[in-house]
C-alpha positions in Angstrom: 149.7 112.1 140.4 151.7 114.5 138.1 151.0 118.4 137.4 150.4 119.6 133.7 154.4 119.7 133.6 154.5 116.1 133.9 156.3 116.3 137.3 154.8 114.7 140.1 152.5 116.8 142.6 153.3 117.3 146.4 151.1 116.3 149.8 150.2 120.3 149.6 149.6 120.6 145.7 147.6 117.5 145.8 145.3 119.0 149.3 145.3 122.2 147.0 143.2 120.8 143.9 141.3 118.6 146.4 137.7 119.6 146.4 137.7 119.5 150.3 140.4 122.4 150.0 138.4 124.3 147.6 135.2 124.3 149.2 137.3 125.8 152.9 138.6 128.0 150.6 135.1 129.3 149.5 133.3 129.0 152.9 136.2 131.1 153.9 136.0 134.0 151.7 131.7 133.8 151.9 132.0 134.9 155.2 135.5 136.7 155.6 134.5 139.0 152.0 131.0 139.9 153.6 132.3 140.3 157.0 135.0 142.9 156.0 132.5 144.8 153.9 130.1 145.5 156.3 133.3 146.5 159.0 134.5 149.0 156.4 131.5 150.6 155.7 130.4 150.9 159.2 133.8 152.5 160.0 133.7 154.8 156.9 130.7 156.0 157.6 131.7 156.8 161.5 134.3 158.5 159.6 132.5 160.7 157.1 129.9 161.6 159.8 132.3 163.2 162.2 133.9 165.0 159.4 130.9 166.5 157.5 127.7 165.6 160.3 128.9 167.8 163.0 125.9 169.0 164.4 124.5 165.3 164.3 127.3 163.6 166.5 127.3 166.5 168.6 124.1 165.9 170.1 123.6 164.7 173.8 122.1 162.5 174.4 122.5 162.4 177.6 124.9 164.4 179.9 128.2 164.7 178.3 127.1 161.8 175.6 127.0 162.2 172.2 126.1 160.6 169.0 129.2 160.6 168.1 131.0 158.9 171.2 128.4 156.5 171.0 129.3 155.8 167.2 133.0 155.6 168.2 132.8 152.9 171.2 130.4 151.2 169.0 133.9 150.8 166.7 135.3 148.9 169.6 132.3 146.9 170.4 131.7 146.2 166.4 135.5 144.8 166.3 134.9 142.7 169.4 131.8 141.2 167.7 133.4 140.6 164.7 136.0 138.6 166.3 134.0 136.7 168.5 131.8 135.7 165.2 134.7 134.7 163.5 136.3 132.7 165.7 133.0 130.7 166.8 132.4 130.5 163.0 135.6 129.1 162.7 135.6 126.7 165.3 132.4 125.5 164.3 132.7 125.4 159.8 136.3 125.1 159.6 138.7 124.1 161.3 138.2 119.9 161.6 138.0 120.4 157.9 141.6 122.2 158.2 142.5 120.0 160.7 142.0 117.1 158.3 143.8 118.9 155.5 147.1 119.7 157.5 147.2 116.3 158.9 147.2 115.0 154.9 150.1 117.2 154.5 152.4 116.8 157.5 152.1 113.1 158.1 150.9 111.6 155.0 147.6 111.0 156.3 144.7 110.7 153.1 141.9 112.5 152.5 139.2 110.7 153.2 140.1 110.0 156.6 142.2 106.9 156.7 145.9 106.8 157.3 148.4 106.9 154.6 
């Protein structure tokens, strides 16, 4: 196979244009784009709301517990979730499929399964 410059392709150019590769590359960013949304807003709302709510996350609730030390381990706890998502996600959508891919690349193996 050549590229549009008429010079052949390598292993990893070749993976690239594969539609395998392409469709990692979108299950990827479906979940990673979403994911990363939803962190950021919840942060930057933890963040705006100790900044201009401070009656609201200085409520007890109980004892010395606020709103807002609640809202800040739930950072923590978010991140951990997150992570734990991912990777299960990961393990689960991905990574045979990138498995298969690096394999093509390092030892010439081809994409549909069989040896090179």
């Amino acid at each position: 196979m050549t590229d549009t410059l008429g010079q052949p392709q390598t292993d990893y150019e070749r993976v690239q244009d594969s539609a395998e590769f392409q469709a990692l590359k979108r299950r990827f960013r479906r979940f990673v784009f979403p994911m990363t949304a939803f962190f950021l807003a919840w942060y930057f709302l933890y963040v705006l709301l100790a900044d201009y709510a401070h009656d609201f996350m200085s409520q007890k609730l109980w004892g010395n517990i606020t709103v807002g030390l609640l809202f800040g381990l739930g950072q923590f706890v978010s991140t951990f979730a997150i992570t734990m998502i991912y990777a299960h996600w990961a393990n689960t959508r991905q990574d045979r499929v990138a498995e298969r891919l690096r394999r093509h690349i390092e030892e010439g193996a081809s994409l549909d399964g069989e040896g090179a």
